[in-house]
Structure formats: structure tokens, C-alpha cells
N, C-alpha and C positions, 0 to 999 in steps of 0.2 A: 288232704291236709294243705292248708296255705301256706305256703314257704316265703321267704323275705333274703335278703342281701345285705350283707351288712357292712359298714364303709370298707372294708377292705377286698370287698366283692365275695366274698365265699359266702356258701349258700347256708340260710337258719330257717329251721324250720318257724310254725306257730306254733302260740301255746295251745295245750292241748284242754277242751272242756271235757270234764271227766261227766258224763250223765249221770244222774243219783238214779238209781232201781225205781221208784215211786213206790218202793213202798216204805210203811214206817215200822220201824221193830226195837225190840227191848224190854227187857224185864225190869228196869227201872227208870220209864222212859218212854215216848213214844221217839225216835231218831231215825232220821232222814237217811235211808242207806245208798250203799253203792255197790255196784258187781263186781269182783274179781274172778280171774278164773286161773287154775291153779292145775298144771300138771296135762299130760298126752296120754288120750284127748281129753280135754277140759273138764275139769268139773268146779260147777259155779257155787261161789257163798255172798250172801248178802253182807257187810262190813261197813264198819266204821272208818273214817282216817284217827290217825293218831299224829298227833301235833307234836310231841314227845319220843313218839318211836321212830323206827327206821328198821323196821322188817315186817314180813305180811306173816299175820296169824289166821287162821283158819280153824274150827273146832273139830277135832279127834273124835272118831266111834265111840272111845272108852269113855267120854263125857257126857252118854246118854247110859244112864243104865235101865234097868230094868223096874224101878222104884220111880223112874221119872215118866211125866205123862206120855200119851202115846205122842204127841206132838212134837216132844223133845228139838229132834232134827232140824225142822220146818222153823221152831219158836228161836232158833239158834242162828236164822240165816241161810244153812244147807237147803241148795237147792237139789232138786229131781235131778239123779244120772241114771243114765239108759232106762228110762222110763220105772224108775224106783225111787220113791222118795229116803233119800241120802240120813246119815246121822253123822257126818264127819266125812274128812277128806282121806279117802281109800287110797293109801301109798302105791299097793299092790296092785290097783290098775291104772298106774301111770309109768306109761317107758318111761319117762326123761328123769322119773324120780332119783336121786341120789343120796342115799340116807346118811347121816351124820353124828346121830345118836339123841339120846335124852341129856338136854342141859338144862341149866335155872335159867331162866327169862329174866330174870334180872333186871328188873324193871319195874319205876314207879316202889324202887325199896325203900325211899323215903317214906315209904306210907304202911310198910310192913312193922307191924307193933307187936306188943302183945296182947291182941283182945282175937277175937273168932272170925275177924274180918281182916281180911289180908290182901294183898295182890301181888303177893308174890306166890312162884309157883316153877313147874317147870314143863317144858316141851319138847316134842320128837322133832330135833331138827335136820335138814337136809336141803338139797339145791330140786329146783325144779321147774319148766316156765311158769309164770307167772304173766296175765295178759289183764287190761283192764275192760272192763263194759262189756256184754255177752259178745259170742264169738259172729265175726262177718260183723262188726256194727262201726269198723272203724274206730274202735281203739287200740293204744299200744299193746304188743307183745315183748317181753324180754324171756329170753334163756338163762341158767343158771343164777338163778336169783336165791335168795334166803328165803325160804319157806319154815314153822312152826305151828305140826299140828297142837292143840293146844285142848287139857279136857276140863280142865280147872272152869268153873262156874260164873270167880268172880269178873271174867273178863265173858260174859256171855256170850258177847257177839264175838266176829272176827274184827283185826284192824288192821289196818292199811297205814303202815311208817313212810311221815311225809319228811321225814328227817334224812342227812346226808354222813352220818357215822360210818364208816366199815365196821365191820362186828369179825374178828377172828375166834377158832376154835383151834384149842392147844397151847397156841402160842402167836404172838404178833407178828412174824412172818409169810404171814397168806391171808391180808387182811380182803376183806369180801364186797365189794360197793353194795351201797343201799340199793333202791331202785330208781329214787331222782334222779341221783350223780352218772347213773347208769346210762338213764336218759337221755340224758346230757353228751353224752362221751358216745352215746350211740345217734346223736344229731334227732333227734324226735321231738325237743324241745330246747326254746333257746337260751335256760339258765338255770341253775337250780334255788328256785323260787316258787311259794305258790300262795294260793286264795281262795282260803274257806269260810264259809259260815252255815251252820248245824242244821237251820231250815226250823221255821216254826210252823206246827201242824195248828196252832191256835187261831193263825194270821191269816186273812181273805179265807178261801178254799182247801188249807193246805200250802204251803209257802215250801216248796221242797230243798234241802240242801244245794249247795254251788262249791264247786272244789274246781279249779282252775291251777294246771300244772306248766311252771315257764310264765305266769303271769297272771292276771285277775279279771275278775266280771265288774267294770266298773259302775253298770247299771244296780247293783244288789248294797251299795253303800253310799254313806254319806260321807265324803273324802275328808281326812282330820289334816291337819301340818303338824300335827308332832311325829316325831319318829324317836322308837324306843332304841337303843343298841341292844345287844348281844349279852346276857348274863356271862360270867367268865366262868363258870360250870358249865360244860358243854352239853351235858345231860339234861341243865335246866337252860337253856338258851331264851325261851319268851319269857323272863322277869318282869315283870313290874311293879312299882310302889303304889299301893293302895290305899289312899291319902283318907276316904271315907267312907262310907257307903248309908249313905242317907236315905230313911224309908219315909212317903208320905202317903195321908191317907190310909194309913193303920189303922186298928180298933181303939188306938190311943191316941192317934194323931202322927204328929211327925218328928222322927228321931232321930240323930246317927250311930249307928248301929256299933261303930269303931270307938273305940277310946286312945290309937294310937295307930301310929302308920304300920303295914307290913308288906313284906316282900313275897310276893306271888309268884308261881311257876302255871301261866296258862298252858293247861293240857284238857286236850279233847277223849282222850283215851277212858276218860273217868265221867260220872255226871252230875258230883256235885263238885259245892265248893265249900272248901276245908280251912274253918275259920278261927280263930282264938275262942277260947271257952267265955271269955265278958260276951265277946259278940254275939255267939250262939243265946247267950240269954238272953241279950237284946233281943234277939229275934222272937225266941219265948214267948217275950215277956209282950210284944207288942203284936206280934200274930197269932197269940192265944196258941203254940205249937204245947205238945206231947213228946218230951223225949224217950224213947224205948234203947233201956240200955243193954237187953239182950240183941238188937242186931246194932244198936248203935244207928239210929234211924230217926228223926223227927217228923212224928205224924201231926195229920190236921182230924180231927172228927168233924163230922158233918154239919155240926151244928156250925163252927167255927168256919168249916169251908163253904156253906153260904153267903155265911158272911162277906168273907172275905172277896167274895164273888162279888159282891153287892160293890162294897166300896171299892174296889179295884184297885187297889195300893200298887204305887211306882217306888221302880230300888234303882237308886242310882249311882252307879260305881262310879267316882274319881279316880284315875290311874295316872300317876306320873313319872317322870323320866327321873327325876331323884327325891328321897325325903321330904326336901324342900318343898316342892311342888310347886318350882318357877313354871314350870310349863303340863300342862296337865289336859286329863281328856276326858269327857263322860260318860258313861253309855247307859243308856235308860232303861231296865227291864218293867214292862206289865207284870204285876198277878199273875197273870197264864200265865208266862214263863215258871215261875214256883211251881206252878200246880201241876204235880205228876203222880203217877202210880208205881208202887213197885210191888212185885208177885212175885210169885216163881224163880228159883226154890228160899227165896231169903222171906217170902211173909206166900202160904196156900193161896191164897186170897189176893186178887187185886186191892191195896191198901192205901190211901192219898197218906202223901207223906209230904215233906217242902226238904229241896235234897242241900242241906248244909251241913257240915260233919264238924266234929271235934279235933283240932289238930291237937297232938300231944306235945309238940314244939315245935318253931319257927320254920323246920325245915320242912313242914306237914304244909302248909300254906299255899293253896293249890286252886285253881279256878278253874273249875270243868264246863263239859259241854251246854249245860242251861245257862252258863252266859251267852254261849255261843249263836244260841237261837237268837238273839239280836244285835251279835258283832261280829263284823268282819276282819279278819285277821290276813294282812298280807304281810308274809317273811320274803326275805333277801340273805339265801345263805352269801352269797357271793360277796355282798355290804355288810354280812355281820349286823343288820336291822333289822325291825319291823312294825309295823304299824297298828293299831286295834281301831276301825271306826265305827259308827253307829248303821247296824246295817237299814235298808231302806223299804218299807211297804205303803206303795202309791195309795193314797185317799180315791182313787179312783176304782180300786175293787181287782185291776188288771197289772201282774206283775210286768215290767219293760222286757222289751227286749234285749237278749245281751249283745255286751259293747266288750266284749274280748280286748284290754290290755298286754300286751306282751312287756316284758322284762328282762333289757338283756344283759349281760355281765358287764362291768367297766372296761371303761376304751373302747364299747362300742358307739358311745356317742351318739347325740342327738337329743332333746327331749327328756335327759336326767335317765339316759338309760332304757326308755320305755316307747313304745310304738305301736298305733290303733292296728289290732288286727282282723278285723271284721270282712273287709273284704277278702275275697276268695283269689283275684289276682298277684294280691300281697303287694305290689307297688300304687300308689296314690299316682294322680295326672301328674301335679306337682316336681313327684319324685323322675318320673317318667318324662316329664318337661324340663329336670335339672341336667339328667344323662343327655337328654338328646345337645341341650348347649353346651355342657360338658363335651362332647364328643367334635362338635363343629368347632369349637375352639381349640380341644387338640389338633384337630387334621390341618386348619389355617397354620396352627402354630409349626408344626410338622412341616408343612409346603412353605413356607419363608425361609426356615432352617438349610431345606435342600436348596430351594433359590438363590439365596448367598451362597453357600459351600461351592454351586455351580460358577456362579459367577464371578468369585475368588477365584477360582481355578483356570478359567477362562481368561483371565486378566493378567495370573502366573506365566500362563504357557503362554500367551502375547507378546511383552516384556520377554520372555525367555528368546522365542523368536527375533524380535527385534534385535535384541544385543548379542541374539549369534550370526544378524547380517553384519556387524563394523569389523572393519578390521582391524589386527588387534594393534594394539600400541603399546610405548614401553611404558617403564613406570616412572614418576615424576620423581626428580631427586630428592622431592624432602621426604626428611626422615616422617614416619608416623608417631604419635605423640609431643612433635617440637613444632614449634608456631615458623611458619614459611616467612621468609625475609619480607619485610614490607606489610604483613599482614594486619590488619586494623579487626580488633576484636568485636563483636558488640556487646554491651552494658548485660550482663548474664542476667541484672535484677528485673528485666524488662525481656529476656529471651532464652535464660538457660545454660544450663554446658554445653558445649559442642562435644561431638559425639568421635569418636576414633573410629576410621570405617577403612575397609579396602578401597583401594584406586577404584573411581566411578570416571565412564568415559561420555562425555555429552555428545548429543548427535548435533551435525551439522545443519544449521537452518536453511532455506530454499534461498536466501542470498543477504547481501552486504544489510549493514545496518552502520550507518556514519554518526559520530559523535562532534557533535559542532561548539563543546568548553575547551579544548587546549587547541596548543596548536599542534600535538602531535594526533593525527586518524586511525587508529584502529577499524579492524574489519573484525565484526563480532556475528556469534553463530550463533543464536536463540532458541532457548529450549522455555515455552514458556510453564509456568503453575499458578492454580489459584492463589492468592493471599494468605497467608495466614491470619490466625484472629488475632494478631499483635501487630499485621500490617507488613510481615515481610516476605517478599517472595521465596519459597519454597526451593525453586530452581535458577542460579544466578548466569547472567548471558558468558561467556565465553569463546576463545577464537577457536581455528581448528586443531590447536595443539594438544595434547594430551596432560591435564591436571589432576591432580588430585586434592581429596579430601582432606585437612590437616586438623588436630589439634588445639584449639588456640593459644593454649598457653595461657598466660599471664592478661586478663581480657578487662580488666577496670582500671583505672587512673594509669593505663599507657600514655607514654607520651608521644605525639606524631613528629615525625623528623619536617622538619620545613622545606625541607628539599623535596620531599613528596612531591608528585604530583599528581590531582584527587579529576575524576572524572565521572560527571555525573550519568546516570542509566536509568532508562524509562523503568518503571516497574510501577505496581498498585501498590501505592501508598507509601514508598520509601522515597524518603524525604533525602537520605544521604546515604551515602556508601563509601567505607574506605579503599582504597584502591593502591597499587603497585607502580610505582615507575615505571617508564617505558625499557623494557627489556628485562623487567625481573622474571620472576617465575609467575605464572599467571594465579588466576582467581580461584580458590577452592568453593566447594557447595557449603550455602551457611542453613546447616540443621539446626534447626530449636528443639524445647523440649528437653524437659528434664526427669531427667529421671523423672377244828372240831371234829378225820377228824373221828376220831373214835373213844371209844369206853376205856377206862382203865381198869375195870371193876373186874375181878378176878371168877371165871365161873368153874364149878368142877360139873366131870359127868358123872350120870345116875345112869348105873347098871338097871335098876328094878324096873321092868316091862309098865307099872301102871305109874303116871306124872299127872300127878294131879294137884294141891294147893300143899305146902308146907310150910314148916315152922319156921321162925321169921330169921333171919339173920342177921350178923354183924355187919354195919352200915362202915362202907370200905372208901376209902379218898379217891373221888376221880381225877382224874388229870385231863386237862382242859387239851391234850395234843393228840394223847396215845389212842389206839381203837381201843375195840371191847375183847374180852379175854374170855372163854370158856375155858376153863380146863377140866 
């Protein structure tokens, strides 16, 4: 597995490419599956994801019975254990299993009515590993996961919850991580995100499903800029507004199907799509369909699916981020896509049928996995987003290669979140060329830092040295803070306050220096300093006496006494300097410078040993915050 870094240096993994089975299954459907494996040691079931759910379902012995063909097992997914072909996931030879009891599945009960077709039901649940794509192939394993053998019919296959819910049993105090989130928390992938599309068996050779966990195949679509949010139903999180659905090249030409916009829940877990009853007659009416109201099913007879064959009719969904439909996005299904069989046990008989249902109210309004076969769907639980685009099959007969996208939470930065993970090193040159100059400019920066701290110190103990060779001298009589008799300020607007300091003692210079403006000579002891950037010498000459530093007091519009007498002193760039009569107190130093996520849905347990489809129930308020409840 390719690992990555992420700005803060800790280590992320890649997303993971989940491999489809290659093979196709389904009793209303041909659908692109994938391996899970379920329990110590493993035993494998072929599955669906579920865009919707957030727990792995697997079918139970008790849902083949004796009245079902011999193939039951095999037509359900169940693969071969210890050389026996399987009819359900045997709790009984798995150590790791942990039983938990029979609950309602509780799931997809928006669509629980009252007619003989139901999806609701209930399941033997309990903990147990759960790993993905056959064993040694290099897919993930997790330990105590949600597992739900399942014997109810209407979910034939198994599925695979790509959702991030915890689901509790009893009570909301022991809520259960999905398997993403789990993911996530166990470093195997870098965010909980992922990217599907259903795989169309009608397309080039067979076009097999792509499910990419932590991020996307970006080779399998055609990239959209809209982005949907997040429904505030947690349970319906992929919403969209369904602005039209326009069919061309009909038996009657070309229509829109819709008479008004509606709000959709894309789920993959189901395979048709669940439309208002005007719609459904559109469809009727313009693809010559058969509605059968003992399964609740729209067929095509043969005559008609020649037809239909012939002309090749395009349906093209409009989806938008609101009613309005300021910003909206298309995705084009073929003919093929419509065109499915369903058998076993819902019609003896392989039957063509075009899979659109009846919603009985707005909240039935459901977009299943036959759109799927030509959209691609990347969700961002982390952003509360996600995207549907037109998936891709090259005019050249040969699918691409995949281009592994990674996805990673906010604040990690870079590229909107997102980062090519195809190579196996996991760093790019690039990346690899910003550390290595990132790193040579730390170390430069580093070796200056110590170069000054040395050479400050160096300069310290020098200075300290020096002023412990003089000897010591007493202190000058003026006070500290009061300006020294005779002392001539300078103009603060041009140099500052002067500063209040301890007695500073000047070293003696290596000899005389004569003053040739009065007539009285001074012998002065030179300490020299550079300029300052105002032009005034830093360090002022003085004799061997011992002076100090003063205050200046009162330093603008003094008046100088006329009796003064002023003498001038070499220095860079001072022009004048006031000065002390002969015999006052000498010169002081002139310093400058101034200063989602779980279910609320309430479930009870079922004592009775067989769980299979039941009667529908009262549709209960979820709560966009709490998990899910079994009780």
C-alpha cells in the first residue's frame, strides 16, 4: 500500500481500490460485484455496496430453503467453504463471531408500504472480522465490525455499507463505528470518502464496477463542477433535485418524462428508480411498457423490446443543487441501461422488465443502481458533499488505466484536499525537491542563529574582560536624573531622550590629543565609535577623570549662559558640541534613541429464530445527530 505525508508530517495512508469479483449477479439485474470475507477463517460472499447503508449484510442459510432452486447459495453470491458450496454465512464456524441477536434492518423504510413488496425485514446481528477482496490479495481487514446475516429475498445479494453512521443495540451508549470511519481511525485510508460506479455489462466487453475507498478513480468519469451538499436527513444524505428527465428517440419521439421537479435519495442498495405515478405513465406511454400490479414491476414484451432495441432511446437526467436549477448536471443513460431481467423468486422465469417503480409519496423518490451504470458518484463525508458525474467509456474499445485520486480531510491542504496517488513511492520529485530545499534552508537558518548567539557572547565576555582590567574609580557627583552644571542638551526632535544609566568609566587613549579653539588646552583620552545615522558620535572624547552619564533634563529652548566657554572636538560629522567651562564636572556619554453520526430510528429485538421480510411499520423521525437504536 502507498503511504503519503501529510503537511504536518504524519504518515496517510492511499486510498484503497477495492477490486470487483468479475463476476456479474442478481436476480433483477445483471451487477458488477465485490468480495467480502466475513468471519475466522473466512468465508467469502459476493456483494453489492450500499450508498445508503453502513453495515455489511451477508445472506443467512435460513434464506435458501428447500422450495428454492438447487443453486439458491451460488445465485445469492455465497461463495465455496471448505470445499462445499455455502448457502449463507455459518455463524457456527467462525471463532471471532459475536452474536447480538435478531433486529429490524431498519432500512430503506421509506419504501416499506403496504403492497407484497417490501424492504424491510430483519437480521441475525453480531460482531465479527470483516476483510475486503479474497484473502492474501492485499485487501483491508477490520475486527469487530457489524455483521447481519440476512434471509429476506428482497435484498438478494449481500451489501457493503459505504456510509459513516454508528448503529447502537439497546441503547445509544455503545454506539458501533461503520467500517469507513473505522478505517480511518485505524490509518488504512486517508478520509472517509469514497467513489463508485455500478459497471455496465452492456459497455465495450463488460465495463466492471470501480469502488475506491479514501478517494476516486478519476480515469472512470467525466469531471462535473457542481457539488451537491449533504441532505439534512442523515439517513438520506445523497439528495438531489430532479429538474427533468427527458427521453429521446422513443416510439413517439421525444418527451419529459417529469411534470414537476422532485427530491431524490441516490441509493445503490436498490435497482430501480422510484418515480411519481404521471412519470411512470410517461414512461408507459412512450416505451410501449406493461405495468404488472401483482409484483409491482414494468415489463417490456418482445415485440416492443426490439423495438426499442432498434431505436436506441437516450434518458437524460437533470439533477440540481436546488429547485431552481441555477446550477445543474446531466447524465445520459442508453436503452441498455433500462434493459434488465428479473427472475428468481419475484417472476420463475427470466422476464425483461424497465426497472422504474411507483412511489406512493415524495419520500419514496429514490434513484437506484441503473443509473449508476453510467454515473459516477464521489461523496466527502468529511465536507458533508458530493458530486454525480457522467461516468466514461473510451470510443477506443480499451478501458484507461486507473488514475487513483486520494481525498483527504480539511487542513490537510493542498490541491482542494486531494492528491494523485498512482505512484507507489507516494512522494512526486517535486515533493521530494521542496523537502530537500526546505531542509537546506532550515540547517543555513539554524547555523546563523548559533553564529550570532556565539559571537554575542564572545563580544560579552571581551567587554567584560576589558572593564575588569581598569581600576576602579569613584562616582561622579552628579546626581542621576538631574542635568550636570553646564550641560548643553541636544534637540530630542533630531536625537531622542537621553537615557538614565549607571556610571560608565572611559578608557584612556594611547596619548594626548590638543584642542587649538581657546586658550585654555585640555588633554583628552579618546574612545572612538562609529557615527550614528543622525551623525553623532556614539562615544564622546574625555579626560582621565572619572564621569558619568546624566539625565538631561530639560533639553529644548535652554538657554546657554555666555560665559561658557564652547570647544570644538573632532568627530564624524558633528558640526557642534556644547561643552563645560574649565573646571566644571566633565562631559557625560550622549546616548540617542528612543524609546451524521448515527440513526435515531428506534429498533426492537425479535426472540423468533426464523427473520425474514415483515409487515411494514410506522415511519419514525430521524435525527440528523443521534446514532441508530435497536432495542
Amino acid at each position: 500500500m502507498a503511504i503519503f505525508k501529510r503537511q504536518n508530517s504524519t504518515t496517510v495512508p492511499a486510498p484503497f481500490s477495492f477490486s470487483p469479483s468479475q463476476s456479474w449477479d442478481g436476480n433483477d439485474g445483471k451487477w458488477s460485484t465485490f468480495i467480502v470475507r466475513v468471519g475466522t477463517p473466512p468465508q467469502d460472499f459476493r456483494i453489492l455496496p450500499s450508498t445508503a447503508g453502513q453495515e455489511t449484510w451477508v445472506p443467512n442459510p435460513e434464506g435458501c430453503t428447500p422450495s428454492d432452486p438447487s443453486d439458491c447459495g451460488s445465485s445469492r453470491g455465497v461463495q465455496e467453504f471448505n470445499g462445499q458450496q455455502g448457502t449463507g454465512f455459518l455463524t457456527n464456524e467462525s471463532s471471532s463471531w459475536q452474536a447480538l441477536g435478531v433486529y429490524d434492518l431498519a432500512f430503506e423504510e421509506n419504501l416499506d408500504y403496504e403492497t407484497n413488496v417490501t424492504y424491510d425485514g430483519q437480521g441475525l446481528y453480531g460482531f465479527d472480522t470483516v476483510g475486503l477482496q479474497v484473502e492474501n490479495s492485499g485487501g483491508l481487514t477490520l475486527n469487530h465490525q457489524i455483521v447481519a446475516g440476512i434471509a429476506l429475498k428482497q435484498f438478494y445479494l449481500g451489501l457493503f455499507g459505504l456510509g459513516i453512521k454508528p448503529a447502537n443495540f439497546t441503547s445509544f451508549s455503545n454506539p458501533q463505528p461503520a467500517f469507513l470511519p473505522s478505517a480511518v481511525s485505524q490509518n488504512l485510508i486517508p478520509s472517509q470518502s469514497w467513489g463508485y460506479t455500478a459497471g455496465a455489462p452492456y459497455r465495450l466487453q463488460q465495463v466492471d464496477g470501480s469502488l475506491t475507498l479514501g478517494g476516486y478513480d478519476a480515469s472512470r468519469f467525466e469531471q462535473s463542477n457542481i457539488t451537491f451538499p449533504f441532505g439534512p436527513d442523515d439517513s438520506r444524505s445523497l439528495v438531489v433535485n430532479v429538474l427533468s428527465i427527458l427521453a429521446e428517440s422513443t416510439l413517439s419521439g421525444t418527451a419529459n418524462m417529469m411534470s414537476e421537479t422532485i427530491l431524490s435519495l441516490i441509493d445503490s442498495s436498490i435497482p430501480e428508480i422510484w418515480l411519481p405515478q404521471d412519470a411512470c405513465d410517461q414512461f408507459t406511454t412512450h416505451f410501449g411498457l406493461q405495468y404488472d400490479s401483482q409484483t409491482d414491476r414494468y415489463l417490456v414484451n418482445d415485440t416492443i423490446h426490439s423495438q426499442l432495441k432498434t431505436l436506441n432511446p437516450t434518458v437524460t437526467f437533470r439533477l440540481a443543487v436546488d429547485a431552481l436549477g441555477s446550477s445543474f448536471q446531466d447524465i445520459i443513460l442508453p436503452y441498455a441501461a433500462f434493459d434488465l431481467q428479473v427472475s428468481y423468486p419475484i417472476y420463475q422465469n427470466a422476464t425483461n422488465y424497465f426497472p422504474i417503480r411507483r412511489a406512493a409519496n415524495n419520500t419514496q423518490y429514490t434513484i437506484g443502481r441503473t443509473f449508476l451504470q453510467e454515473a459516477y458518484v464521489i461523496t466527502d463525508y468529511d465536507r458533508q458533499q458530493f458530486s454525480v458525474n457522467q461516468a466514461s467509456f473510451p470510443d477506443s474499445g480499451t478501458m484507461p488505466q486507473q488514475h487513483i485520486v486520494a481525498i483527504h480531510p480539511p487542513g490537510f491542504g493542498g490541491n482542494n484536499g486531494t492528491s494523485n496517488s498512482n505512484s507507489s513511492s507516494g512522494l512526486s520529485g517535486g515533493a521530494i525537491g521542496g523537502i530537500v530545499v526546505g531542509a537546506v534552508v532550515g540547517v543555513a537558518l539554524i547555523a546563523g542563529l548559533i553564529f550570532f548567539f556565539l559571537r554575542r557572547n564572545r563580544k560579552s565576555k571581551r567587554a567584560a574582560e576589558l572593564e575588569a582590567t581598569q581600576p576602579e574609580k569613584p562616582r561622579d557627583t552628579a546626581e542621576l536624573g538631574q542635568p550636570a552644571p553646564g550641560y548643553f542638551a541636544h534637540d530630542n526632535k533630531s536625537q531622542g531622550s537621553e537615557l538614565m544609566s549607571d556610571p560608565r568609566h572611559e578608557m584612556p587613549s594611547p596619548g594626548p590629543v590638543y584642542e587649538a579653539d581657546g586658550t585654555v588646552k585640555r588633554h583628552t583620552h579618546e574612545m572612538s565609535g562609529q557615527s550614528s545615522p543622525r551623525g553623532v558620535i556614539p562615544e564622546l572624547y574625555s579626560d582621565a577623570n572619572p564621569r558619568a552619564e546624566l539625565e538631561a533634563g530639560n533639553k529644548v529652548g535652554r538657554n546657554v549662559n555666555p560665559n561658557d566657554h564652547f570647544y570644538e572636538l573632532p568627530g564624524d560629522g558633528v558640526s557642534r558640541f556644547g561643552g563645560s567651562a574649565p573646571g566644571s564636572p566633565g562631559l557625560g556619554e550622549s546616548a540617542g534613541g528612543s524609546p451524521r453520526l448515527g440513526r435515531s430510528r428506534s429498533r426492537s429485538p425479535h426472540l423468533s429464530p426464523t427473520y425474514g421480510s415483515q409487515s411494514s411499520g410506522t415511519a419514525r423521525s430521524p435525527s440528523p445527530l443521534g446514532p441508530s437504536v435497536r432495542r
